[in-house]
Structures are given as structure tokens and as C-alpha cells.
C-alpha positions in Angstrom: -17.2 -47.8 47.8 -19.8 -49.0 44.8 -21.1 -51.5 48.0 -21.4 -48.6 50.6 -23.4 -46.8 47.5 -20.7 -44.0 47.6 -21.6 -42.6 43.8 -19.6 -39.6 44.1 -16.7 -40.9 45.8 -16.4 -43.6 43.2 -16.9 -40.6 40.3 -14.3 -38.4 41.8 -11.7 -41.6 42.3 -12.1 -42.4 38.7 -11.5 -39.3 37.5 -8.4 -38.6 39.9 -7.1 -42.1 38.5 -7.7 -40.7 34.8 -5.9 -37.8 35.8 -3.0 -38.6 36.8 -3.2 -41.9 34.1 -3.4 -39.3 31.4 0.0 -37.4 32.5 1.8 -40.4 32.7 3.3 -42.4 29.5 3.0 -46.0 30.1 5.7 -47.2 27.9 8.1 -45.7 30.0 7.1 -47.5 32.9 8.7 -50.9 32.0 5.4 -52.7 32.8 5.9 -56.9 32.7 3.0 -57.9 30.8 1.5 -59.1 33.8 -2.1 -59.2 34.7 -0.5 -57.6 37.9 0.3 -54.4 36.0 -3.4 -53.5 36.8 -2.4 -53.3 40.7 1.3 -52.5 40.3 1.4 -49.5 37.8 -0.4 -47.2 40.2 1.3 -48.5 43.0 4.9 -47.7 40.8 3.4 -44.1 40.0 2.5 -43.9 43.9 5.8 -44.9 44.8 7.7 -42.5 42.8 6.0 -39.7 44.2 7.2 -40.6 47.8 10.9 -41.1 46.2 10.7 -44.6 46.1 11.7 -46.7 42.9 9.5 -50.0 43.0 10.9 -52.2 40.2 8.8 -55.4 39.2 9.1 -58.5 37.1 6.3 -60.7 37.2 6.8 -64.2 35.0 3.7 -66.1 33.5 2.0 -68.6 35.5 1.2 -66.6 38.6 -2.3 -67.5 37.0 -1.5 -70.5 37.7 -1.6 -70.3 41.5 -4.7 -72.3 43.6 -6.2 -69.1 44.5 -8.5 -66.4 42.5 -7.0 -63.5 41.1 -8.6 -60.7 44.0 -6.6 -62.6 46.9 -3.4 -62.7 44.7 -4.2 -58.7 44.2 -4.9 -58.4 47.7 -1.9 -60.1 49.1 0.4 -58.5 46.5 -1.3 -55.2 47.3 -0.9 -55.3 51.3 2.6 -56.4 51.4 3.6 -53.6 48.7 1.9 -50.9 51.0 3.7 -51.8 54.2 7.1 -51.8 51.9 6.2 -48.4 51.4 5.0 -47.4 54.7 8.2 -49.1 56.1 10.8 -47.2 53.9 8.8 -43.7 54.8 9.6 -44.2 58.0 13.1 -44.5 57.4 13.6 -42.2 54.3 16.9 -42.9 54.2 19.4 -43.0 51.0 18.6 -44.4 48.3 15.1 -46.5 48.7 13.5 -49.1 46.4 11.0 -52.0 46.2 11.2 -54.9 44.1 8.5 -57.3 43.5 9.0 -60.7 41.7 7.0 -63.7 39.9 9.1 -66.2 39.4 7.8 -69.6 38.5 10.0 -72.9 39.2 9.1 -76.4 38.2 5.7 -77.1 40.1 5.2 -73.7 42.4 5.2 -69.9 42.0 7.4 -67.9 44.3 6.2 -64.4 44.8 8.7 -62.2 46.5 8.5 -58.3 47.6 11.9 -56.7 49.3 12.1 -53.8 50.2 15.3 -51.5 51.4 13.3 -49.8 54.4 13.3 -51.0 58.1 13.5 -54.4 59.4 11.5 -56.2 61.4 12.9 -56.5 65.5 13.6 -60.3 65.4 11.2 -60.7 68.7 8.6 -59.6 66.5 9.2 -62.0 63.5 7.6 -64.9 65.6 4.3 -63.5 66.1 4.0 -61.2 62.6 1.2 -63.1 61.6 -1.2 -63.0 64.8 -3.7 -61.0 64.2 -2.8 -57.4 66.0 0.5 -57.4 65.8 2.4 -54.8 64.5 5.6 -52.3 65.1 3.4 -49.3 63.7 1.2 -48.8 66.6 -2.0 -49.6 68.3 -5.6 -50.4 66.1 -3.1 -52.3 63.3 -1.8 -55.5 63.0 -4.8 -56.8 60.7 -2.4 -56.6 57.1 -0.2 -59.9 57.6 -2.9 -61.8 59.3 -4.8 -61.6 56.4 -1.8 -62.1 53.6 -0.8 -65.0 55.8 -4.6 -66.4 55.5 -4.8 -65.7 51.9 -1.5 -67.5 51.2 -2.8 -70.6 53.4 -5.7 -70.7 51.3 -3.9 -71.3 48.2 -1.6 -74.0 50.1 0.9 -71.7 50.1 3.7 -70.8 52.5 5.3 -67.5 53.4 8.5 -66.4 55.0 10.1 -63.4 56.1 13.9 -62.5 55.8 14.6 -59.3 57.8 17.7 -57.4 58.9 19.4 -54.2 59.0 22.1 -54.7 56.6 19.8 -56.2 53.9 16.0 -54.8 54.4 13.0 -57.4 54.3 11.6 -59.6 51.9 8.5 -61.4 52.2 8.7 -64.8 50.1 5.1 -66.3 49.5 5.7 -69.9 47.8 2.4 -71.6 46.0 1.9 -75.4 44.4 0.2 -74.5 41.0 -2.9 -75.9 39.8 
């Protein structure tokens, strides 16, 4: 927005955020002391509007991963929205997303699961082409871009996706 010069779209977001910031009490939101609290608190609130719980543990070192802090945000950020745009299609039972740091001797594994629909197995092979995607025509652009964003940090991602479980989207990365 500040590039398009959108002034009073960017006012009337900010205040909107400070809104609903000041009816919320952060200490009840179990935060991780994570520098991806910034992204994943409004993300939790969002969530829990929609019904969903989205439940995140973040470990240190995801600083330390070969890429900036805006791609980790932006992958992060992507693959959280289709968890939640994939579980309000289904809406059914119970329905939660859980995002996890975990670092492990030399790499960072970042993981988001979520208890919506799974991917059609004929689609797994092609996920990350640019265009593809099971919600319709004009999308597809999401996972291409996560898939870049993890390539550029010599990472790898993979996708575990079936009825009886949900999906998860693993993204592993060497640390600087």
C-alpha cells in the first residue's frame, strides 16, 4: 500500500489492527518468543475468528536460516493462509493448525499442518508449477513462490497429504 501511495488505506489498516490489538490480551495467547510472533499473532486472532485453533512453537535459530527475514515471513505467511483457506472449505469437526520451528543439528525444519482437506495425489506432482491449484482458475501463484523462496535459501520442501491425517508442508533449511 505505502508503495501504491494508498495514505488512507494504510491509516484505516492501522487503526483496524489497533483495534482489534487493543481487545485482545496478549498473554493469553501463548506467543513463543519468536520474531514470528509479529506474523503469527494476527494470523492466531484471524484464525480463531473463523473457528480455527492455530497453535505454534517456534524454536531459536530460525534466524539462522540462509534467507532474509521478509521471505521466511512470506513463506510462513502463504502456507498459513491456504491452511486456513483449506479447512474453510471443509469446516468440518474440530479444525486446527499447527506451525513449528524446530532446529536440529545443522538445519531448521519449519513445518505447518493443518487438519483441513488434502491434496488429490495427481495434484501433489505438479503443486509447485506455477498455476496450479485445486481452488480454481487465476490461482496457483502461492506454492510457486514458497517453493522459490525455499530454493533460495537451499532449502527443500515436501508435502505429506491424506484424508485420514490432513497436510503438512515441511520446508527443511542448512543454517548459516
Amino acid at each position: 500500500m505505502v508503495q501504491l501511495g494508498k495514505k488512507k488505506e494504510i491509516f484505516d489498516y492501522i487503526m483496524s489492527v489497533t483495534k482489534d490489538l487493543k481487545q485482545i490480551n496478549l498473554k493469553q495467547l501463548q506467543t513463543s518468543d519468536s520474531i514470528l510472533d509479529s506474523i503469527l499473532i494476527p494470523k492466531k486472532i484471524e484464525a480463531k475468528q473463523l473457528g480455527i485453533e492455530l497453535i505454534y512453537q517456534i524454536d531459536p535459530g530460525i534466524e539462522e536460516i540462509k534467507l532474509s527475514l521478509n521471505k521466511i515471513f512470506r513463506i510462513v505467511s502463504n502456507l498459513v493462509d491456504n491452511a486456513v483457506d483449506a479447512i474453510e472449505v471443509n469446516n468440518e469437526g474440530t479444525e486446527q493448525i499447527r506451525v513449528e520451528g524446530i532446529k536440529e543439528d545443522e538445519r531448521y525444519i519449519l513445518s505447518i499442518y493443518n487438519t483441513g482437506s488434502y491434496i488429490e495425489p495427481k495434484l501433489l506432482d505438479d503443486l509447485f508449477k506455477a498455476g496450479v491449484s485445486s481452488k480454481g482458475r487465476e490461482r496457483g501463484y502461492g506454492l510457486y513462490i514458497v517453493n522459490s523462496l525455499v530454493e533460495q535459501g537451499h532449502g527443500e520442501i515436501e508435502v505429506k497429504s491424506d484424508k485420514d491425517y490432513g497436510t503438512e508442508f515441511k520446508c527443511y533449511f542448512s543454517l548459516k
